[in-house]
C-alpha positions, -999 to 999 in steps of 0.1 A, spaced: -471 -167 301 -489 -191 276 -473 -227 272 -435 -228 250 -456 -253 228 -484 -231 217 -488 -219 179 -517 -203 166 -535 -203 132 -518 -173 126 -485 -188 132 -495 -220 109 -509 -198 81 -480 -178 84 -454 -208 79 -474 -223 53 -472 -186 30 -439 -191 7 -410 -186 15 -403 -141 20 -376 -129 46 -351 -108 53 -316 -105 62 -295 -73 76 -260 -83 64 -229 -68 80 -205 -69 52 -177 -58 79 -191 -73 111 -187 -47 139 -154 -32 125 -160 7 122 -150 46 126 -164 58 155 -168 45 187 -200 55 202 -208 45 238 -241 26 235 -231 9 205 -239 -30 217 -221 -39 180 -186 -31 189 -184 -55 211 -186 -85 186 -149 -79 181 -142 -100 213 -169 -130 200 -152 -128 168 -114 -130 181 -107 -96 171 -97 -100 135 -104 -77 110 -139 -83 95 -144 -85 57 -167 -104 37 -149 -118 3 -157 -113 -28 -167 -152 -31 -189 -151 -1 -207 -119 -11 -215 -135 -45 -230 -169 -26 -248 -144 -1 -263 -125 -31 -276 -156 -47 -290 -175 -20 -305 -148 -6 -324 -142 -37 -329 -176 -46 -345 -182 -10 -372 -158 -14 -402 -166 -33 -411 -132 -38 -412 -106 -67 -393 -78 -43 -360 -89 -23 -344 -60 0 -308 -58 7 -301 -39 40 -263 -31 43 -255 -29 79 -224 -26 103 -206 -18 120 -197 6 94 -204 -8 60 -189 22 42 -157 12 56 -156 -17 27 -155 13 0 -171 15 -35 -158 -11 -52 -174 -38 -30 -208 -27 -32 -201 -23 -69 -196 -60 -74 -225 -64 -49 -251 -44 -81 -233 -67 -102 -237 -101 -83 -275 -85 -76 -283 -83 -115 -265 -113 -120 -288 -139 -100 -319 -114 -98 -339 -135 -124 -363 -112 -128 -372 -98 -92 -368 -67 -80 -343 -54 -62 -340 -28 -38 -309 -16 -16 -310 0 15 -278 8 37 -271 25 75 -241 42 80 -231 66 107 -223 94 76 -190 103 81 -175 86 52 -199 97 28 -186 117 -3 -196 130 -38 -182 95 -48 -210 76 -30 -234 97 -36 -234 94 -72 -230 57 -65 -263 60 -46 -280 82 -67 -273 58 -100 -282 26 -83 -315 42 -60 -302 28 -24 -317 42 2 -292 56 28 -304 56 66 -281 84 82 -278 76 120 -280 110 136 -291 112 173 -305 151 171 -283 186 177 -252 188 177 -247 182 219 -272 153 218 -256 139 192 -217 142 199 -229 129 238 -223 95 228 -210 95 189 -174 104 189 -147 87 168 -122 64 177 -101 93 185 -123 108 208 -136 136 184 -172 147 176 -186 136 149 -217 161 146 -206 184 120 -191 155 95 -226 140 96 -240 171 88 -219 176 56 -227 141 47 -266 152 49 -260 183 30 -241 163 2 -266 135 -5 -297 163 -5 -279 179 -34 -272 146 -54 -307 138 -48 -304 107 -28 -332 97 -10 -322 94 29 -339 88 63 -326 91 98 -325 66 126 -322 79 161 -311 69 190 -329 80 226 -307 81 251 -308 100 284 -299 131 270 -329 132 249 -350 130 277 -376 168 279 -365 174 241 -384 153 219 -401 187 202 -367 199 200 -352 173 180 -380 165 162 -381 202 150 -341 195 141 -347 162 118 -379 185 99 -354 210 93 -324 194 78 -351 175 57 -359 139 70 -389 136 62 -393 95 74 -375 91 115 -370 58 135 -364 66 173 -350 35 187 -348 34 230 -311 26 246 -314 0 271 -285 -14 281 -265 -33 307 -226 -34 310 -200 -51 326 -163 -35 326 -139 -55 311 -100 -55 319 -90 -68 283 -117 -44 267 -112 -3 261 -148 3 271 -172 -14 294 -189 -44 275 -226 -47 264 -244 -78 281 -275 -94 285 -291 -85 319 -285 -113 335 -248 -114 333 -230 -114 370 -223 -76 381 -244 -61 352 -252 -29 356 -279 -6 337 -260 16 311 -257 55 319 -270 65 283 -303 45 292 -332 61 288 -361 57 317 -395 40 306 -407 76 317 -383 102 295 -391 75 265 -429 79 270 -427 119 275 -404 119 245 -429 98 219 -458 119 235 -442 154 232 -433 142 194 -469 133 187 -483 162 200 -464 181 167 -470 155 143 -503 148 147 -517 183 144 -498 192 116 -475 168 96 -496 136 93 -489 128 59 -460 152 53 -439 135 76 -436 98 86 -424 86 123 -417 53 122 -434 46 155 -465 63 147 -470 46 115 -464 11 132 -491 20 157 -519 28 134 -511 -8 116 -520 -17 149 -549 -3 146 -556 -12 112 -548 -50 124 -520 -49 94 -490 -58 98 -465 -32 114 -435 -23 97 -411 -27 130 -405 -58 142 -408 -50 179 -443 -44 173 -452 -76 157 -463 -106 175 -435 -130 167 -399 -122 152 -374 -140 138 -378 -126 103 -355 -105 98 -321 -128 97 -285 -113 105 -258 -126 84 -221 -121 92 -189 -110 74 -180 -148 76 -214 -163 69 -229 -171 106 -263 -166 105 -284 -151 137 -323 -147 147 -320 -110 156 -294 -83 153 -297 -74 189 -292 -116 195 -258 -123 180 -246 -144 212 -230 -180 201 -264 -198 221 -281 -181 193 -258 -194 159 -283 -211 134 -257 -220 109 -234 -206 85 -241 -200 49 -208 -216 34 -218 -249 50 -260 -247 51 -284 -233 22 -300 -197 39 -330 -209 26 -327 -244 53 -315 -219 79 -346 -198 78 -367 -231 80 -347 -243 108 -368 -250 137 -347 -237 161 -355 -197 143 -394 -204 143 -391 -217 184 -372 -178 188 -399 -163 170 -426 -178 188 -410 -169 222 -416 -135 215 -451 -142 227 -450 -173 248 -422 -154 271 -447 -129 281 -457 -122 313 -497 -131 317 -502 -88 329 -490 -82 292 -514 -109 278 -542 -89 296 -533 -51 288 -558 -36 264 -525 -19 245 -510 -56 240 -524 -58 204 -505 -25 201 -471 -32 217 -472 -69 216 -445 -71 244 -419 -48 226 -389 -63 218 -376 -93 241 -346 -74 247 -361 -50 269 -378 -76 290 -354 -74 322 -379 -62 350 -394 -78 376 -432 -90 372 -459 -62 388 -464 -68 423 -498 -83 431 -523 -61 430 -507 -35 406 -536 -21 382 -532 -36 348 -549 -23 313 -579 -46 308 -585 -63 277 -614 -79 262 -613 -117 256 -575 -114 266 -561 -152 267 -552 -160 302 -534 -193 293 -524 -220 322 -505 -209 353 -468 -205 342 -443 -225 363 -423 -191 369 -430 -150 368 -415 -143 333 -399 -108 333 -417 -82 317 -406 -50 300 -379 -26 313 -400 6 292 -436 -9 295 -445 24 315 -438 48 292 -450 27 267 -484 25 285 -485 60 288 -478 72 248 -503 43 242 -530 54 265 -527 91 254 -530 82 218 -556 64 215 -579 85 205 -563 99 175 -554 67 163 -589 61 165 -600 88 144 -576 77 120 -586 42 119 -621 53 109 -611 79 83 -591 47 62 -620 31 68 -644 57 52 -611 56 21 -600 91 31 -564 100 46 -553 97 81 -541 137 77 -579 144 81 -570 138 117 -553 170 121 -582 199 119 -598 170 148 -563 172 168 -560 206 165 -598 210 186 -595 186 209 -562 197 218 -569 235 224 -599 225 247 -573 200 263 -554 228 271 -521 215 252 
């Protein structure tokens, strides 16, 4: 681990830029429809006294404008989150376009909004269609994958509604993507489902690992989401294995990359040839710091990190604090920077640490690698003083490893083909090759 203290140029040059973040605003805080097992948002009903969540109309408008007024940047990006935000209904996110055009001053702006799909009607999709949001369906794969963990409140599947939903907003024209959750039932299937999400037309996936620890609760309906270290936590069934997630990015890839480079886009793929391109990755568990993307309540509280709403991590509340002082708050930068000073020094050394950059801190629950475990070498790695104590490292850093180390090479080829100015889908006659006489 590298001293709490530490910044780097990069860190300086980064603070100095102006002012360009964004927020993920849950409009109804973790109220919603379904009740799906590994949802760790639920369980902000109990933080928040269980009241009904809703922003007002007054505290949407001040969002709206201080959000936009905070950014010193041409393009500002709403992203509607929940809970269910659909559960609001039209007319809010009406006034939402309206309070948008009202304080846009001449930026642009652009609307994006995840929703589990099962409210979705002609209604909102000619709402969508008129006013260009981009709707992110979540949708774990087929229809037993899926209604695994996704059921509603009543206990009922939820498969088939989604798939309505998807059917609807392809023929209003609405541009969607899908965000996936891997669980253990996904585990041995990735061709599977990623052959399901080609064919209902999502043509852009994010595959997001469950990893999750749970305590039961006596006053709760369901066992409660907690931070590892909680007394009597206890990994989550739907948790996928560092191994199953590795197998399952791998078995993905090996489709992609011989031939739908360019055609279609995997989230994790494209964040790992940034990587290699030393831009920046569009994920945020891939970059080297976080604390950019800020989550703002139904009521105005103001977080670091979606997966981080815990009161030790409050930065302020919007109706009593500009956004724009909350972002500059030191107390967001030091949680940004820990992202990197937390790691453990065998991450520091890995040759895929410019790649994975420690994943996201939420994952990092394991015990440090006994002595005299192998670790990935990397050139001119910093080794940084002797840390005071073994910082935990990450729970899927195996699997990780593994889809790292097996593809390299093709990220490699398509590194050099953007640096000759032609298209990474020249990769695939390549992949194709080297594949046959690898016997996959």
């Amino acid at each position: 681990m590298i001293n709490s203290s530490t910044i780097t140029l990069g860190d300086a040059v980064k603070e100095s830029r102006p002012t360009a973040f964004s927020t993920m605003v849950k409009p109804a805080g973790s109220a919603c429809n379904l009740d799906c097992s590994y949802c760790y948002y639920l369980d902000k009903t109990i933080q928040y006294g269980g009241k009904e969540a809703v922003m007002s109309d007054a505290l949407l408008e001040e969002y709206i404008r201080q959000y936009i007024t905070a950014n010193a940047v041409d393009t500002v990006t709403f992203c509607w989150h929940g809970g269910e935000p659909l559960l609001l209904g039209l007319d809010f996110y009406r006034k939402a376009v309206g309070f948008q055009r009202k304080y846009a001053s001449g930026k642009r702006i652009i609307n994006t909004i995840q929703t589990n799909a099962t409210l979705i009607d002609e209604n909102w999709c000619e709402f969508f269609r008129m006013n260009n949001f981009l709707v992110g369906v979540s949708l774990d794969g087929p229809w037993d994958i899926h209604d695994g963990f996704r059921l509603d409140k009543l206990g009922r599947p939820t498969w088939e509604r989604v798939m309505a939903s998807v059917e609807t907003l392809k023929r209003f024209g609405v541009e969607f993507n899908t965000l996936s959750v891997v669980n253990s039932r996904c585990e041995g299937r990735g061709k599977e489902i990623y052959s399901f999400f080609k064919s209902i037309g999502s043509h852009y996936m994010q595959f997001l690992p469950a990893v999750e620890h749970v305590v039961d609760r006596p006053d709760f309906h369901r066992p409660v989401i907690v931070s590892p270290e909680t007394p009597g936590a206890m990994l989550a069934p739907w948790s996928v294995s560092a191994k199953g997630y590795g197998e399952f990015l791998k078995d993905i890839f090996d489709e992609w990359v011989v031939s739908d480079v360019g055609e279609y886009y995997v989230q994790m793929f494209d964040a790992t040839l940034a990587q290699y391109c030393n831009v920046r990755p569009g994920v945020c568990s891939m970059c080297e710091t976080c604390g950019d993307c800020l989550v703002v309540e139904h009521n105005g509280d103001v977080y670091n990190c979606d997966h981080f709403v815990y009161p030790e991590y409050l930065l302020g509340n919007i109706k009593e604090r500009p956004l724009v002082d909350i972002y500059n708050d030191p107390k967001r930068f030091r949680f940004g920077v820990a992202k990197r000073t937390g790691l453990p020094r065998e991450c520091l050394k890995c040759r895929f640490y410019f790649a994975c950059r420690g994943e996201c801190p939420k994952h990092r629950f394991l015990a440090p690698a006994p002595v005299g475990e192998p670790v990935e070498p990397a050139v001119g790695s910093p080794a940084g003083p002797a840390a005071p104590f073994v910082p935990a490292r990450n729970a899927l850093c195996a699997g990780l490893k593994d889809y790292f180390r097996y593809t390299q090479p093709y990220f490699e080829k398509m590194r050099d083909l953007l640096l000759l100015k032609k298209a990474p889908a020249g990769v695939m006659p390549w992949a194709r090759k080297r594949m046959s006489e690898n016997g996959r």
